[in-house]
Each structure stands twice: as structure tokens, then as C-alpha cells.
C-alpha positions in Angstrom: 140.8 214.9 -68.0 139.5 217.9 -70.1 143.0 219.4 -71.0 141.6 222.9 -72.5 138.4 223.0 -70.9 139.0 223.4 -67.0 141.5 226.1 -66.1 142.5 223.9 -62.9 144.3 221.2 -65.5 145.1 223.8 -68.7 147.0 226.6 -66.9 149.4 224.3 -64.7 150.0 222.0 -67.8 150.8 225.9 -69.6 152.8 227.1 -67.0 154.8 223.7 -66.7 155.5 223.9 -70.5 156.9 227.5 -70.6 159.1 226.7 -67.5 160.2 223.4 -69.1 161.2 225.0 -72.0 162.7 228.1 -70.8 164.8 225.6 -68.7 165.6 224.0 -72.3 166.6 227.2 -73.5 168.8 227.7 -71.0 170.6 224.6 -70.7 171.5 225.1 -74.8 172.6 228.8 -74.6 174.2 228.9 -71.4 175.3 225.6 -72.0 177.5 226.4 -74.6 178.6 229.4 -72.8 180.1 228.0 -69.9 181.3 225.3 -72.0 183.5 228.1 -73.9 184.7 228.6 -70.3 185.4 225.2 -69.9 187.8 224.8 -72.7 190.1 228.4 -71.4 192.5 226.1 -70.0 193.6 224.4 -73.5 193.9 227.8 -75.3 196.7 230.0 -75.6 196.8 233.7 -74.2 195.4 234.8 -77.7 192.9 232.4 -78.2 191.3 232.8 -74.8 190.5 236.5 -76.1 188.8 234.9 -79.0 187.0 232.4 -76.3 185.5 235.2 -74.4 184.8 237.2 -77.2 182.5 234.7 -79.0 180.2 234.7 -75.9 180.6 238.1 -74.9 177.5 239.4 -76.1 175.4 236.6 -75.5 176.0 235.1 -72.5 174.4 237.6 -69.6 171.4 237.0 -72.5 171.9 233.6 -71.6 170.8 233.4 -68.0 167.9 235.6 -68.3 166.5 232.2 -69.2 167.4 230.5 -65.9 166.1 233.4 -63.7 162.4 233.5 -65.8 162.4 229.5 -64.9 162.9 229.9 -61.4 160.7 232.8 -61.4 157.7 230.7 -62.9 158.7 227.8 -60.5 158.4 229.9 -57.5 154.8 231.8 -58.8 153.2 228.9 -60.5 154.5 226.0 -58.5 155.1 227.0 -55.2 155.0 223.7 -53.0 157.4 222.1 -55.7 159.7 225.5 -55.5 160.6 225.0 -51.8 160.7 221.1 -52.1 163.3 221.3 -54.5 165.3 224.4 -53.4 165.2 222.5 -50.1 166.8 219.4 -51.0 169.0 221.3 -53.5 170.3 224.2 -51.4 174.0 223.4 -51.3 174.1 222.4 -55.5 172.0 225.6 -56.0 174.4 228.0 -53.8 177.2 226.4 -55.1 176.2 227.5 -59.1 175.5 231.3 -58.0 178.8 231.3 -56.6 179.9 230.1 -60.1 177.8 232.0 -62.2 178.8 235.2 -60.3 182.9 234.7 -60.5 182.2 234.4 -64.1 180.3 237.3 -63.9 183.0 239.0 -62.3 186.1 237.4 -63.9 184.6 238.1 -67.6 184.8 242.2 -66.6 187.7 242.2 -65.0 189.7 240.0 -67.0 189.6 242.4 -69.1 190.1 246.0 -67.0 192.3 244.7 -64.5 196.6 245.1 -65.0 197.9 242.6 -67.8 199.4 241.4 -65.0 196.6 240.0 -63.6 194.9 239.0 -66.6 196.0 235.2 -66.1 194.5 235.3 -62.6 191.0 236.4 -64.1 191.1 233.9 -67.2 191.6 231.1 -64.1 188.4 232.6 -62.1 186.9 232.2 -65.6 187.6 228.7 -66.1 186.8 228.3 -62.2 183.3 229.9 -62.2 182.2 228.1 -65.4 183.4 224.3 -63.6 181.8 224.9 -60.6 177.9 226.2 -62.2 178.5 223.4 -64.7 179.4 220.4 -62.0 176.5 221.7 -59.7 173.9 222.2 -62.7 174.9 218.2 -63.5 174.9 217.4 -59.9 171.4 218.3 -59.7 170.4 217.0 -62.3 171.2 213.5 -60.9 170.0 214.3 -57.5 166.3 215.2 -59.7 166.3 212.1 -61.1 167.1 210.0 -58.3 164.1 211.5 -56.6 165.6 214.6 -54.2 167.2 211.7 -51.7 170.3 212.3 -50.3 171.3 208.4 -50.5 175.4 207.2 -51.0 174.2 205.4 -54.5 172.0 209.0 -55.0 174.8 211.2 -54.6 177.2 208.8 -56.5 175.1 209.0 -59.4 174.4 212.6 -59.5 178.4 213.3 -59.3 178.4 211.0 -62.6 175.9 213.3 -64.1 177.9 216.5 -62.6 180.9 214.8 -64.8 179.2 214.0 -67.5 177.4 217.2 -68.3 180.5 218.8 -67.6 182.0 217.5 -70.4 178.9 217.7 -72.1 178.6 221.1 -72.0 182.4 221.6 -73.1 181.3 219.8 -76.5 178.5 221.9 -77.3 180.9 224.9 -76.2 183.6 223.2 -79.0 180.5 223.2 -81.2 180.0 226.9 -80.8 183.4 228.0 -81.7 183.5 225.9 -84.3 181.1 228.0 -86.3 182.1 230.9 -84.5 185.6 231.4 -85.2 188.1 230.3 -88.0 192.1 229.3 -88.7 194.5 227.6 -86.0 191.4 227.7 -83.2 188.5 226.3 -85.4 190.9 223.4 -85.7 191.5 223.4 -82.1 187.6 223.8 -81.3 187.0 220.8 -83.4 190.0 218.5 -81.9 188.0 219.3 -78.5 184.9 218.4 -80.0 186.2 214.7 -80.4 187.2 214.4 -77.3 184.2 215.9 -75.6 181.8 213.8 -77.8 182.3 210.8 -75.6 180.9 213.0 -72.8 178.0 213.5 -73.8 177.6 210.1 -75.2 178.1 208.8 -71.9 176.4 211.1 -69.9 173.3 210.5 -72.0 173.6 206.6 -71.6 174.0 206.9 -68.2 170.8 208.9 -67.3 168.7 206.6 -70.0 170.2 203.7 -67.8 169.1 205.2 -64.5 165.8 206.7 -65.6 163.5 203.8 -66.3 164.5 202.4 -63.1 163.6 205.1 -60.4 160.2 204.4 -60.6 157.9 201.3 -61.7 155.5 204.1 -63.3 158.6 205.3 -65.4 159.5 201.6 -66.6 156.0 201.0 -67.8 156.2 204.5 -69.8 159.3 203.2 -71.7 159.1 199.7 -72.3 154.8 199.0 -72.4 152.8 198.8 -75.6 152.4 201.4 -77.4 154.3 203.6 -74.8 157.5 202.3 -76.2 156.4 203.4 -79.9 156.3 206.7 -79.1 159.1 206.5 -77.3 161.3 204.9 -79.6 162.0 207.9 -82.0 164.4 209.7 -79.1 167.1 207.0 -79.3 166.7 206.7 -82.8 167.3 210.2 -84.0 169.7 210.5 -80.8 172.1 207.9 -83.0 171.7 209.4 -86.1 172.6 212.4 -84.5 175.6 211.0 -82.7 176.9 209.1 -85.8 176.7 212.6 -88.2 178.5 214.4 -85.2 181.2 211.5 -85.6 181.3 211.9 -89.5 181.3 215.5 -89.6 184.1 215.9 -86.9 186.3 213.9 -89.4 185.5 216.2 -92.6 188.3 218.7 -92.1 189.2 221.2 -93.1 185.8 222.6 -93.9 185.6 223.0 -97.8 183.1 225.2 -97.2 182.8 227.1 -93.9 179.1 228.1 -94.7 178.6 224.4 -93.0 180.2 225.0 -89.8 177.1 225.7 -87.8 176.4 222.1 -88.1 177.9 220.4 -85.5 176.3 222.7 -83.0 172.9 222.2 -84.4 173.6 218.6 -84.1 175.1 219.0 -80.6 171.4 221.5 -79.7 169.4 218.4 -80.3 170.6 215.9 -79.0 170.2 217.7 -76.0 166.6 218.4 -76.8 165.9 215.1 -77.5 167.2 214.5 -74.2 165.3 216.5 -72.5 162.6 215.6 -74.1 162.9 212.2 -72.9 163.1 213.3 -69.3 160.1 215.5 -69.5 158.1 212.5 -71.3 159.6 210.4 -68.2 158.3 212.4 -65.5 155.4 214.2 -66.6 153.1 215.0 -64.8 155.3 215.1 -61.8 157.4 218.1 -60.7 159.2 216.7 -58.3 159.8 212.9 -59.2 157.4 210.6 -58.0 156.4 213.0 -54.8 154.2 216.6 -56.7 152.1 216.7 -59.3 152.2 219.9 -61.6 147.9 220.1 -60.6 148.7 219.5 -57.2 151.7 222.4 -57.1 150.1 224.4 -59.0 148.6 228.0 -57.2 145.0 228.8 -57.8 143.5 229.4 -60.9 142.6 232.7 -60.7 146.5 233.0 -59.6 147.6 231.9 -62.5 145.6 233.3 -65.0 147.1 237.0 -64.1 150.5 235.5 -63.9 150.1 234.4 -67.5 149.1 237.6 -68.1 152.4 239.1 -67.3 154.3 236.1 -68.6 152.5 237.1 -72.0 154.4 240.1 -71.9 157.7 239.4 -70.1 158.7 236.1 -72.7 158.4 237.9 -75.8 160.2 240.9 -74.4 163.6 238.3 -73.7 162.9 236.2 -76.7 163.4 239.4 -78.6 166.1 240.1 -76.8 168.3 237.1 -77.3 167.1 236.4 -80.7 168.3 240.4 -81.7 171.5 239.5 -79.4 172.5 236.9 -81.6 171.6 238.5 -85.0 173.0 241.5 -84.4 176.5 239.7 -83.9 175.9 237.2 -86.1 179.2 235.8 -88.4 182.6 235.1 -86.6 184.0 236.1 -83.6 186.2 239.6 -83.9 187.8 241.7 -81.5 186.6 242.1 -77.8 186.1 245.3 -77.0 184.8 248.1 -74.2 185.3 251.4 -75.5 
């Protein structure tokens, strides 16, 4: 297969990479976003100010990265869009409704009567469980094919769990470096806790994954497959076992260091992703669509990259000026 020769095979592979990776993208930043959400309930009525204000300007930043993934699934991969929104219609309805109450809740919470305030900080909390549950939810339902089975749907509420918690931990992460004092401390008791989250939740889907498919179980365990595979749960340990160490270092001598533990936390969800995409590649939906046979017409797709050459640097600039402009700790909230 002539990878950069024939248009037909070069621009779906392309397109397949940028969506993959504004998918990664998205599952870090917003991760750790509605993981900040996650943790509302175990902070007091001061530190939940402090919660919302170290993703406050970041996180509507955030989901521009989920809307350009969907957007180049629907324009690159059409067949593969409506297979998967199809089997994923309830999961998927189920995370706007989430996304939006956050939406909603993070303005109001802070405009509406202090009276009210406590009722908002819950529709936080709310908004962020149910678009984290239902991004974990079909996550499991992907890997199990897009089959609504009993053992399919069982699995995929494990994953829902597990990412869940997951996401809390790299949201712990976050405030870690983000903030200082009594809630740093708190940030990195939940960080222990939440740890075994992901742990799981990564051991899960590496048990599951080999087993979906006999194609899938020859990539991981057949010579030299399982060479090149081998690295991912290698550097996934070491990852896990400086996580552990860190956690335990505290107080920070020196809080120059406390953007570790979400760096750490950042990838090991890239190298598990990067697992999945090795798993399934070249499918785009599991064992069903091929990225080449998905893919729109060439001449399609050469103007769409076109555009796309314009639109991803203009929200990679964005977010990376979002977060370097409010770079340091968390301050004040404010919106006057």
C-alpha cells in the first residue's frame, strides 16, 4: 500500500490522524476539566470558588476540541459518522445534556442570588458526572464493537466508572499545580484515591481489548507485534509507580515541581490511547469500517484539508494563548 503516493490511502490515513488526535486533545483538557467538577462535592464553599476558577478560562477552550473531531468525523468519514452516532445516540445525548448544565451552571453559579449558589455548584457537579459517565460509557460500547449485548453494556458501565474516576485524578492533578495551601493538600489526598481509578480502568480495557477480535490478539501477542507493543505497559508502570512516589513527597519543597503529577497523569492517558489506536487501526468502527472504506472522495477531501489547514492552527493558537496567558496559580474568579 503506497502510504504518500495515492491520495485514496494518504488523505484518509491524514484525516484519521488529526481526528484521533484532536479526540486525544480533548479527552486530556476537558478531561481534567470535568474532573475539577467531579471533585465540587469534597470542597468547602471557598474552595469550590477556587475549583471553578482554575478552569474558568480554559475549559469552553476545551471542547472546541470535541466539536473539530466530530466535525472531521462527519466530513471525512461519513458512513462511520452515522454508524456510530447511530448506535451511540442515547450515550451521546446524554453528554450534551451534561456538557450544557455545566455550561449553564458555571455562569450562573456565579450571577444568580447567593442563595442559590449551592443549587448551581450541584448542577456543576451534576453536568460534569453525567458527560464523564456517558464519555466512559461509550468508550466501552466502541470497544465492544457498537453491540448492544448484556456483557457489552456491562462492560461499558465499567469503563463509564472507571473513567469517571479517571478523569477526577487527572482533575486532582490539575489543581495540584494550579493552586496552593489547605486545597493543594486536599487536591493531592484526592489524587490517591483517584489513582486506583485509573489504574483499574486502564487494566480493564487492556483485559477486554485483545479479546474483541482475533485480528486484535494477533496484533498484541505475535512476533514482532508484541515488541512494538511492549513499550505502552512499560512506560504505563513507570508512570504509575512515579505517580505513587510523587503523591507521597509532601509537602512540596519546592512548588516549581507541582506540574508533575499532571504530566504524569497526561500520559498515561496518551499511552493509552495510543494503545487503542494501535489496536484498531485501520478500522473506524471496530471490526465493521475501514478508514479507506469511510473515507469521502479524494477530491473531497483534499479541499476539506484545505480548510482544516486553516481552522487547526487558528484553535491550537487559541488554547495554547488560553493557557499562557493564565498561566501560574489559580486567583480570584471574576466577571466585571
Amino acid at each position: 500500500m503506497d502510504l504518500f503516493g495515492d491520495p485514496a490511502v494518504w488523505l484518509p490515513w491524514t484525516f484519521a490522524a488529526l481526528m484521533g488526535l484532536s479526540i486525544l486533545i480533548y479527552v486530556v483538557l476537558d478531561g481534567f476539566d470535568l474532573g475539577v467538577g467531579l471533585l465540587m462535592p469534597l470542597a468547602n464553599d471557598d474552595e469550590k470558588d477556587r475549583l471553578v476558577a482554575s478552569i474558568g478560562p480554559f475549559w469552553d477552550a476545551n471542547e472546541t476540541w470535541l466539536v473539530l473531531a466530530v466535525g472531521l468525523l462527519l466530513v471525512a468519514f461519513p458512513p462511520a459518522h452515522g454508524a456510530i452516532l447511530t448506535a451511540l445516540y442515547l450515550p451521546v445525548f446524554v453528554m450534551l445534556i451534561g456538557l450544557i448544565l455545566r455550561g449553564v451552571s458555571f455562569e450562573m453559579r456565579a450571577k444568580a442570588p447567593l442563595s442559590q449558589k449551592a443549587a448551581w455548584n450541584g448542577a456543576f457537579f451534576a453536568g460534569s458526572l453525567l458527560a464523564s459517565l456517558s464519555q466512559g460509557f461509550m468508550l466501552g460500547m466502541y470497544i465492544m464493537g457498537l453491540t448492544w449485548t448484556l456483557p457489552h453494556v456491562g462492560f461499558a458501565v465499567l469503563t463509564a466508572v472507571f473513567l469517571t474516576v479517571g478523569y477526577s485524578f487527572i482533575g486532582a492533578a490539575w489543581l495540584i499545580w494550579k493552586t496552593d495551601g489547605d486545597l493543594q493538600q486536599h487536591a493531592v489526598r484526592w489524587a490517591k484515591g483517584g489513582i486506583w481509578g485509573l489504574i483499574l480502568g486502564i487494566g480493564a480495557i487492556s483485559l477486554a481489548t485483545p479479546f474483541v477480535s482475533f485480528r486484535i490478539f494477533e496484533k498484541w501477542f505475535s512476533w514482532p507485534e508484541i515488541g512494538y507493543l511492549s513499550p505502552l505497559p512499560i512506560l504505563s508502570m513507570a508512570l504509575v509507580g512515579y505517580l505513587w512516589w510523587k503523591l507521597r513527597r509532601l509537602p512540596f519543597v519546592d512548588d516549581r515541581w507541582a506540574w508533575t503529577p499532571f504530566a504524569a497523569a497526561t500520559g498515561l492517558f496518551v499511552l493509552a490511547y495510543g494503545g487503542l489506536a494501535y489496536s484498531f487501526y485501520p478500522y473506524v468502527v471496530p471490526e465493521q469500517i475501514t478508514i479507506y472504506d469511510a473515507a469521502s472522495a479524494p477530491e473531497s477531501l483534499m479541499i476539506i484539508l484545505v480548510g482544516t489547514l486553516f481552522v487547526l492552527p487558528a484553535i491550537a493558537g487559541y488554547t495554547v494563548l488560553s493557557y499562557f496567558i493564565f498561566r501560574g496559580k489559580a486567583t480570584e474568579l471574576r466577571y466585571d
